[in-house]
MARBA-906750 format. One line per field, with one value per atom (N, C-alpha, C): x, y, z. Coordinates in steps of 0.2 Angstrom, whole numbers. Layout:
BEGIN
X: X,...
Y: Y,...
Z: Z,...
//
This chain:
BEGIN
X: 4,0,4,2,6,5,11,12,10,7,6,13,15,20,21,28,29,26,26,25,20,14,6,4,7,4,4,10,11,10,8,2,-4,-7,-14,-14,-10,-8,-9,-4,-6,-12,-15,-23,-25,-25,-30,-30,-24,-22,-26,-22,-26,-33,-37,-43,-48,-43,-47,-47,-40,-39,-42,-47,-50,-57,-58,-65,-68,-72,-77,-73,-73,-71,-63,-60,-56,-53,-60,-60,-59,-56,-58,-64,-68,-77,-79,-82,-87,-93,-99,-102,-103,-102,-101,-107,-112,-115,-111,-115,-110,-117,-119,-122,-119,-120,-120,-127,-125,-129,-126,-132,-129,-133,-130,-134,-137,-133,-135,-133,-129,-124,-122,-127,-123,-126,-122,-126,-132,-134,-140,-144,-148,-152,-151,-144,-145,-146,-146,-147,-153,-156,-163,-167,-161,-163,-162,-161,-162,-156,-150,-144,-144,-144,-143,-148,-157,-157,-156,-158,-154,-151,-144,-136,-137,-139,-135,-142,-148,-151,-148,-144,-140,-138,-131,-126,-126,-131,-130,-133,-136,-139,-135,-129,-124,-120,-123,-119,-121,-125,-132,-127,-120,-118,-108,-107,-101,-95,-99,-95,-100,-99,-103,-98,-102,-100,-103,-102,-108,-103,-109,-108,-111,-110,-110,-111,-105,-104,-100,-103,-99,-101,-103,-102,-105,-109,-110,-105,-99,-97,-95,-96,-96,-99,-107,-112,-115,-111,-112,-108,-103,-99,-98,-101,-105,-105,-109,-111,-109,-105,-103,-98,-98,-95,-88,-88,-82,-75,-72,-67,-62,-63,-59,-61,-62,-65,-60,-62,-58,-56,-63,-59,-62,-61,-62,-58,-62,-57,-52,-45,-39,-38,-45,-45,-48,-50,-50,-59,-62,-69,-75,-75,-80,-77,-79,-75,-78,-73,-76,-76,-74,-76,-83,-84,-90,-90,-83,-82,-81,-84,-82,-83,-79,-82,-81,-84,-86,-84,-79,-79,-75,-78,-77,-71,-69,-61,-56,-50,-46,-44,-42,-40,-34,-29,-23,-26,-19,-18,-26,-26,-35,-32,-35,-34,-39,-41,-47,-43,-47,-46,-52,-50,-53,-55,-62,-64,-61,-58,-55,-60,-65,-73,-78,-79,-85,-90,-96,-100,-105,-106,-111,-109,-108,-108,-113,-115,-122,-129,-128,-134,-131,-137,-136,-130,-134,-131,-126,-123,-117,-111,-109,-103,-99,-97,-90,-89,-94,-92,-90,-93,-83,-81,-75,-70,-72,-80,-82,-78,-78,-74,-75,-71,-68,-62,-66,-61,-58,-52,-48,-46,-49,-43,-44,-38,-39,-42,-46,-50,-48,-47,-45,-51,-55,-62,-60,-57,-55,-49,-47,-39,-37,-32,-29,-31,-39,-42,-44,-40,-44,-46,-50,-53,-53,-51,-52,-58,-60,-68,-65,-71,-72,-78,-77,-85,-82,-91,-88,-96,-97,-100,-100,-103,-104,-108,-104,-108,-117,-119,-127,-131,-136,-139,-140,-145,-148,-146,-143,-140,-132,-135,-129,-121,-119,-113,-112,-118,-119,-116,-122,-121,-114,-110,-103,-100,-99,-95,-95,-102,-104,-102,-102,-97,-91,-88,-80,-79,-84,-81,-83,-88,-88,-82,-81,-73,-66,-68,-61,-61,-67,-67,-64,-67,-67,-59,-54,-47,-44,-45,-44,-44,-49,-50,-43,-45,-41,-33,-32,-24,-23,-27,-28,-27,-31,-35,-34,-28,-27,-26,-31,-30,-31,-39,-40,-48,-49,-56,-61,-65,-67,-73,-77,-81,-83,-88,-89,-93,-96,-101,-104,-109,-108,-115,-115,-120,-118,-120,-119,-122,-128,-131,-132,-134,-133,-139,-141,-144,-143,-147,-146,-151,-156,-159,-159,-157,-154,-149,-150,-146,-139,-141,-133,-129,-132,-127,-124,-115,-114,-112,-117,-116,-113,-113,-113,-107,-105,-95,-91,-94,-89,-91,-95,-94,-93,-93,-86,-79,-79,-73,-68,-73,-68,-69,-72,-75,-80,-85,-88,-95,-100,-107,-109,-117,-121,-124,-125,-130,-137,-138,-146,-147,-145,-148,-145,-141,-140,-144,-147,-153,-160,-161,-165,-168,-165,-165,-162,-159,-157,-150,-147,-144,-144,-150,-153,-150,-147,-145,-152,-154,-160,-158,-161,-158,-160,-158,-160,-167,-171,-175,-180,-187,-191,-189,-188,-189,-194,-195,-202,-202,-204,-204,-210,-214,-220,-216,-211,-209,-208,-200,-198,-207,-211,-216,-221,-220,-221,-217,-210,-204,-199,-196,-188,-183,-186,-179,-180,-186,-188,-185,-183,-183,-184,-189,-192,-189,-187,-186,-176,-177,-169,-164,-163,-159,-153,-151,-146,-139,-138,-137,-136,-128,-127,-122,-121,-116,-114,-107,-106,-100,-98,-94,-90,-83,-80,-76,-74,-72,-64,-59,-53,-52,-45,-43,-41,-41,-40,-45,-51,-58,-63,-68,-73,-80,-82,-86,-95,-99,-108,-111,-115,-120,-125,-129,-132,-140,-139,-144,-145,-149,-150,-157,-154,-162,-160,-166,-166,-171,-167,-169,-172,-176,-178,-184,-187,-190,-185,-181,-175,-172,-171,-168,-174,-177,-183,-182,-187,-185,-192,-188,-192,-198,-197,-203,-210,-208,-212,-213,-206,-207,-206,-202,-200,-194,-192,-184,-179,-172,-168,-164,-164,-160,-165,-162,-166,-164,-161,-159,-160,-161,-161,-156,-157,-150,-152,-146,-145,-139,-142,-137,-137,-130,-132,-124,-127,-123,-120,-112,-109,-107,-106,-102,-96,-93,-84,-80,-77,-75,-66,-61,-54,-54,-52,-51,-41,-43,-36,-32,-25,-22,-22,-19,-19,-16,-10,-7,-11,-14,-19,-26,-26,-35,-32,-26,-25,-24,-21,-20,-27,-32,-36,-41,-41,-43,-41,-36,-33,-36,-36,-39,-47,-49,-57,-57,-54,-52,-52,-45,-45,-47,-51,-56,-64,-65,-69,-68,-60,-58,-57,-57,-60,-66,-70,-78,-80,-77,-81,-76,-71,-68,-73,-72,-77,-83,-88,-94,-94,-89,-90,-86,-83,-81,-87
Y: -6,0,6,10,16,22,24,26,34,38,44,51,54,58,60,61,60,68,72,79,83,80,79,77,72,69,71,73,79,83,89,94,91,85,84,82,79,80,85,91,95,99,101,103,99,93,89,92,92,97,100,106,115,114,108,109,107,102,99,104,108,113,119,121,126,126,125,125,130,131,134,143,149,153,154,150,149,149,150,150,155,161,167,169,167,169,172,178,179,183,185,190,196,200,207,214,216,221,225,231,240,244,247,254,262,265,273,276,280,285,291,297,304,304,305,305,312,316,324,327,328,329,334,338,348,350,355,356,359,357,360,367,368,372,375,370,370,366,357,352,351,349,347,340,339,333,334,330,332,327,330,324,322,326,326,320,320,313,310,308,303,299,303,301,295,296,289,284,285,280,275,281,277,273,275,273,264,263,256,251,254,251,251,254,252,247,241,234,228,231,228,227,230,230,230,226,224,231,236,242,248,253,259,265,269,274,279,284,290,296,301,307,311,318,324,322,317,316,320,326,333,333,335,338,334,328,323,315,316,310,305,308,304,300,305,299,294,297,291,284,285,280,278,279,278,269,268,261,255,260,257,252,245,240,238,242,239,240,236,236,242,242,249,255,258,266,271,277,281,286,287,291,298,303,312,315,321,324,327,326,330,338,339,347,347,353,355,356,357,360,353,351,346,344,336,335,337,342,346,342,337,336,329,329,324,317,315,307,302,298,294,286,282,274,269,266,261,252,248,243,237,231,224,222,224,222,230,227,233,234,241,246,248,252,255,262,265,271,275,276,281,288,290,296,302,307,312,319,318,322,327,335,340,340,344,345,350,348,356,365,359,365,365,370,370,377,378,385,384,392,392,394,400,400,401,406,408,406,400,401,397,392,387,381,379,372,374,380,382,377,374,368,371,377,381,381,380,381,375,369,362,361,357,354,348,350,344,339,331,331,320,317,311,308,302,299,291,288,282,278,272,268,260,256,248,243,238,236,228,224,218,214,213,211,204,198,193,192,187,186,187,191,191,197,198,201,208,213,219,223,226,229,237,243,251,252,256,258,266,270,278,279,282,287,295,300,303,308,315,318,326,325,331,336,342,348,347,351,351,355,357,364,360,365,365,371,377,381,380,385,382,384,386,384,382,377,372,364,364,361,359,366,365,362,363,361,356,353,345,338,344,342,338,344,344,339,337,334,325,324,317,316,321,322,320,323,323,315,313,306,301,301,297,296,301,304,301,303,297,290,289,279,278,281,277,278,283,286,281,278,278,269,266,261,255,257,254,244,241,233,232,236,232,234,230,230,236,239,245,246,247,249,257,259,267,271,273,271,283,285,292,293,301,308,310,306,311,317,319,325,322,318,317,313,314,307,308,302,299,304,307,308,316,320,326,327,332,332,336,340,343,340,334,328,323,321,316,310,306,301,294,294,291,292,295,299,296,295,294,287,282,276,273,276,274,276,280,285,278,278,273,265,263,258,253,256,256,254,251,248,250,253,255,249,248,240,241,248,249,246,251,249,241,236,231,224,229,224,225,232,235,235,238,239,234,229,224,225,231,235,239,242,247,254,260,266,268,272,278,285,286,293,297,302,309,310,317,317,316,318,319,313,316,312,308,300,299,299,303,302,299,298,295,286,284,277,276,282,281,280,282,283,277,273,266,260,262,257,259,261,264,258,254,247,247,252,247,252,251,252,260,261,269,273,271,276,279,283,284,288,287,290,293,298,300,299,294,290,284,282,278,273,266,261,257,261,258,253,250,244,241,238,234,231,226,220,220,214,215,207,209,201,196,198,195,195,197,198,200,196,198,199,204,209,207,203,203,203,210,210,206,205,199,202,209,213,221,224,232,232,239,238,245,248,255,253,254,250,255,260,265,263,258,257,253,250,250,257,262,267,273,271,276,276,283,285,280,280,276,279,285,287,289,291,293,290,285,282,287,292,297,295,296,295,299,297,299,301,303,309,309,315,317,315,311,305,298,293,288,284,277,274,270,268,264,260,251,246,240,238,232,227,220,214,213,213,209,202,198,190,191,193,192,186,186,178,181,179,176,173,177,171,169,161,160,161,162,164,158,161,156,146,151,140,138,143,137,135,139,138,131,130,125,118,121,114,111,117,115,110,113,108,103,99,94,90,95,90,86,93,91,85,87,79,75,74,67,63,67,65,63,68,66,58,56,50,45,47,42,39,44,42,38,40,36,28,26,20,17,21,17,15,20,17,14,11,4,-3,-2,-5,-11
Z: 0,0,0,-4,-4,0,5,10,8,13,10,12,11,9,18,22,29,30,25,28,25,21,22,26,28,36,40,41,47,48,43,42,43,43,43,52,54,60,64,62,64,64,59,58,63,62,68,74,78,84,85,77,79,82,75,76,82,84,90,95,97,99,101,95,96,99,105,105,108,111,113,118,114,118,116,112,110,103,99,91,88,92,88,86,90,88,93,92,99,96,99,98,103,99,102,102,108,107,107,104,102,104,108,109,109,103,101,104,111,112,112,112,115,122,127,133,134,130,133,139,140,147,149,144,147,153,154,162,161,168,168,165,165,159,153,151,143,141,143,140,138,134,132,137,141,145,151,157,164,168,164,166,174,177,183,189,185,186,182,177,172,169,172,170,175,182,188,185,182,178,174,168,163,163,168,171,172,175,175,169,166,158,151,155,149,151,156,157,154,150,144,138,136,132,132,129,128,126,123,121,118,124,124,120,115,114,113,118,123,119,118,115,121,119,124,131,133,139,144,144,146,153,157,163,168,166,172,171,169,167,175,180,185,186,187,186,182,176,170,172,174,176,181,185,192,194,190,190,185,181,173,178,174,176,172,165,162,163,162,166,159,156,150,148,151,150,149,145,142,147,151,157,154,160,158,154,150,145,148,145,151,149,156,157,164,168,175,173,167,170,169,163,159,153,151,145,139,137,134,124,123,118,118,123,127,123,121,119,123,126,131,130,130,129,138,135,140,137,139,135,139,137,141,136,132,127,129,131,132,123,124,119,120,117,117,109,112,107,106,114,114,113,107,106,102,104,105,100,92,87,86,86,87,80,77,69,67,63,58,57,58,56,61,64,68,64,67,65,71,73,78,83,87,94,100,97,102,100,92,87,84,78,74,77,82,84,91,90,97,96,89,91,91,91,93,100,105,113,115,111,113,108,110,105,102,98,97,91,90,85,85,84,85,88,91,96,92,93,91,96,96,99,96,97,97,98,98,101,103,105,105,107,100,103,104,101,103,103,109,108,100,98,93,85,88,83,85,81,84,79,83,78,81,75,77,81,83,85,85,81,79,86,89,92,89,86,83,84,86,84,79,74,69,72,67,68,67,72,71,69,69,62,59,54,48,41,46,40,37,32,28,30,36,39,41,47,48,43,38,33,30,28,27,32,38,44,45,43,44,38,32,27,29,31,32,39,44,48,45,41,38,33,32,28,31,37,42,44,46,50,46,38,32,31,31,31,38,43,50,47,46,43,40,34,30,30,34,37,44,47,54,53,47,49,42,39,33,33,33,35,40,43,50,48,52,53,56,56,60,62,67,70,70,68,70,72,79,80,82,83,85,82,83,82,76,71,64,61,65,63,57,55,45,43,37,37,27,26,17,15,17,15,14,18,17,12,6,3,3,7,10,16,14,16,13,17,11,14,16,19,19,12,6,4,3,2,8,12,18,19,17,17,14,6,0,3,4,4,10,17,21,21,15,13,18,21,27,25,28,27,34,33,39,40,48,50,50,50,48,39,36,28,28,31,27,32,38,40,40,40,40,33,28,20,16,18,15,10,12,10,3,2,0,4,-1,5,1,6,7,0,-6,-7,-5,-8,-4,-6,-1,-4,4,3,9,14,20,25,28,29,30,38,43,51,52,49,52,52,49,49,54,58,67,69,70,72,73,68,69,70,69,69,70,76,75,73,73,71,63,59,52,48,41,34,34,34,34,38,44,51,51,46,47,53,59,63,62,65,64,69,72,77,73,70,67,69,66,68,61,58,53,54,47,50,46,46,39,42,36,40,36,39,35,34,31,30,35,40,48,53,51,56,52,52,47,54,51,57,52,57,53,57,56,62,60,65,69,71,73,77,76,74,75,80,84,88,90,93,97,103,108,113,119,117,120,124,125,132,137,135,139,143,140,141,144,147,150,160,159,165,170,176,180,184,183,187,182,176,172,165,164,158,151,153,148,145,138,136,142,142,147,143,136,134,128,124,119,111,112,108,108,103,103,106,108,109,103,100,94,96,94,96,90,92,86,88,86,87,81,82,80,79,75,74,72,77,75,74,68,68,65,68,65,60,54,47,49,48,47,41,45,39,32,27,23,24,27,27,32,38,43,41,37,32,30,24,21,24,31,35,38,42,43,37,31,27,24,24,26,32,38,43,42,37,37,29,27,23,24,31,33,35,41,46,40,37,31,29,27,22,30,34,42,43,41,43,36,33,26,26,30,28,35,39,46,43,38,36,33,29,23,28,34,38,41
//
């Protein structure tokens, strides 16, 4: 009988190991929630919301998820992390008053290289939005969702308004993010979660540019819409109205996402989990925004020679079961 070659077997060998070897927690597989909220965090009486009770509400309802990313987390970040459980947090912006670009994460995977980029553009100081009075803009870090596999994560909030310097400024900060990525982000997987002020359907916005541009896919249109982008053109609000998780309901409050050759990133889940996020005594929203969340399937693609070996294994074991059944 002819003998099979000493070092395919040994490769076949080997895969068998790897394979048996990997199991459960082990595989490079997990699933991972992500929640982008704006909590609304200014001080009192200028927030549109009532941070002050509120925020120690939050606070513990971000344990509901594996990686928070909270916008205009400005003047109550204490109490937002009050009761927050993860063990990796960004921590206060480094100044003496309120973080003043109000980016803050929460997350069960540690991260490296966190660093907070100011927008080249803002308009507005006492009128159309006010985003001159912080250094609003985007944050960066690492992410080590699985042993071995990481993945970038953006939190990021645009300028807000409806006028046209507005409009421009919010241009130029989808622009700057876009520019981060692909400067920042070249062969990794990436996560991006924030307050776009934007939507597909506004036309002096460009939504759509900066998803090409960092080669990026929204978890709403490609669960929601089947990955259909929205064009521009009337906004349908009666859809939020019936469905914030549906097709028709476009928020501005987005989570987009891409995968590389080393982690492939599929969501699993979209939701807006606002009866979740309500207040206890009255049942009202706890900020004046949405929370928007959505499930990950993270999985390690093996490199090429361990794909090859693994498939060998799954051959041989194959060419096992089939001599056992004619046995």
């Amino acid at each position: 009988m002819r003998r099979p070659c000493r070092g395919i077997a040994s490769g076949v060998a080997l895969a068998v190991g790897l394979a048996a070897g990997l199991g459960a927690g082990e595989s490079g597989a997990a699933s991972v929630s992500v929640l982008t909220y704006n909590v609304a965090g200014l001080p009192e009486g200028i927030s549109s919301s009532n941070p002050s009770v509120h925020m120690p509400q939050i606070s513990p309802l971000l344990n509901g998820y594996d990686l928070v990313l909270a916008q205009e987390d400005f003047a109550f970040h204490p109490e937002l992390a009050s009761q927050a459980a993860h063990p990796h947090q960004s921590g206060s912006f480094p100044d003496d008053s309120f973080n003043a670009d109000g980016l803050n994460r929460f997350s069960l995977s540690a991260f490296a290289n966190h660093t907070r980029i100011t927008w080249d553009e803002c308009f507005g100081v006492l009128s159309d939005g006010s985003d001159c009075l912080t250094t609003k803009g985007l944050s960066f870090a690492r992410h080590e969702i699985v042993p071995g596999g990481f993945v970038d994560v953006y939190n990021w909030h645009a300028d807000a308004g409806g006028d046209p310097g507005s409009n421009a400024a919010r241009r130029s900060n989808l622009r700057q993010l876009a520019a981060a990525i692909v400067a920042n982000s070249a062969g990794h997987a990436v996560i991006v979660g924030g307050d776009s002020n934007s939507r597909y359907t506004d036309v002096e916005d460009i939504v759509p540019e900066l998803l090409d541009t960092a080669g990026l896919l929204d978890v709403w249109v490609e669960l929601s819409r089947a990955g259909d982008r929205p064009g521009a053109g009337p906004r349908n609000d009666t859809g939020c109205a019936t469905d914030l998780t549906g097709g028709d309901c476009e928020l501005i409050d987005k989570i987009f996402y891409r995968s590389s050759a080393s982690v492939r990133l599929t969501p699993i889940d979209y939701d807006v989990p606002d009866a979740v996020f309500s207040d206890v005594t009255d049942g009202g929203p706890l900020s004046d925004h949405e929370p928007v969340s959505a499930v990950f399937d993270v999985q390690l693609v093996p490199e090429p020679a361990l794909g090859l070996l693994l498939a060998l294994a799954g051959a041989s074991l194959a060419a096992r079961r089939r001599r056992k059944a004619r046995a």
